[in-house]
ZAMARGU-4260 file (C-alpha; in steps of 0.2 Angstrom, whole numbers, plus 5000, padded with zeros to 4 digits):
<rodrens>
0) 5075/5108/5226 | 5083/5101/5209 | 5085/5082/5211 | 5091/5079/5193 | 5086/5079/5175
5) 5077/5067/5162 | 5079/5068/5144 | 5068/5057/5129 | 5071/5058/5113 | 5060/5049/5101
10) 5060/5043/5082 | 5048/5030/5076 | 5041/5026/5059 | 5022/5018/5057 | 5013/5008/5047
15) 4995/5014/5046 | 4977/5005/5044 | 4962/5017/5043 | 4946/5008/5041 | 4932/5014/5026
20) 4918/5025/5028 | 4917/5043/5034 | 4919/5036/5054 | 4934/5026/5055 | 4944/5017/5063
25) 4963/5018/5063 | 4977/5007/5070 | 4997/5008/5069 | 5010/4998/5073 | 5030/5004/5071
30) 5046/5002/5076 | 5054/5017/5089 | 5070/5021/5093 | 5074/5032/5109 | 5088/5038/5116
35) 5088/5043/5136 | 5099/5057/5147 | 5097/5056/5166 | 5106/5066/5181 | 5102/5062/5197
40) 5109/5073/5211 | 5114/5060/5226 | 5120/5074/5238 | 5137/5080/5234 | 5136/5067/5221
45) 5129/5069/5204 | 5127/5054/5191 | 5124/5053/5172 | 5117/5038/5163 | 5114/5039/5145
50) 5105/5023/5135 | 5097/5020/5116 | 5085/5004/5109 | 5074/5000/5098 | 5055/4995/5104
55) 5038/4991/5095 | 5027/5005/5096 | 5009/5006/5093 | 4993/5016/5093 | 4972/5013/5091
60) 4963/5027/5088 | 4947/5035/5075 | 4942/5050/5066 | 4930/5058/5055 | 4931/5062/5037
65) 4926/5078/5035 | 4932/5080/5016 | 4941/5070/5003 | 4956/5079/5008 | 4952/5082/5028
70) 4948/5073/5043 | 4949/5074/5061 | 4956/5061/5074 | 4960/5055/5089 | 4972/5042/5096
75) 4982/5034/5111 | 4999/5029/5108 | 5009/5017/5116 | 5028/5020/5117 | 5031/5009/5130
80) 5024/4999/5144 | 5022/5015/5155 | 5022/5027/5143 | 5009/5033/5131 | 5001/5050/5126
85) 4982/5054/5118 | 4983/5066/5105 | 4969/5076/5094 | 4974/5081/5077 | 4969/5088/5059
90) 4973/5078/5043 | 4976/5084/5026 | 4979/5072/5012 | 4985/5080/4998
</rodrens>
């Protein structure tokens, strides 16, 4: 059974603190704009609601330096109060 649809879109720009030394810590904090797409089937009855805003955003997180150029980290975002995602990922400073 479809009961309707959910759409997120996201955009957010950070500011970004990772701490000295080849073990670090890192921390952001940013400002996210989202823009949401519901459908909701209700029987014979189907209704749309569409909203955008602007919210704080912010993340905690460390990595590993495992050259000048790369390092490896992991962090836990917070886009909202019940949303929020871990991610792993490579770094390469140029």
């Amino acid at each position: 059974a479809n009961y309707g649809d959910l759409g997120v879109t996201t955009l957010a720009g950070y500011g970004v603190y990772r701490s000295p030394g080849r073990v670090y810590a890192k921390g952001k904090v940013g400002i996210l704009y989202e823009y949401l797409t519901s459908s909701v089937n209700a029987g014979p009855v189907t209704i749309d609601v569409d909203g955008a805003g602007l919210a704080i955003s912010y993340g905690v997180g460390g990595g590993v330096r495992i050259t000048d150029q790369m390092g490896a980290e992991i962090e836990y975002t917070v886009i909202e109060a019940d949303i929020g995602y871990l991610s792993f990922g490579l770094n390469w400073n140029f």
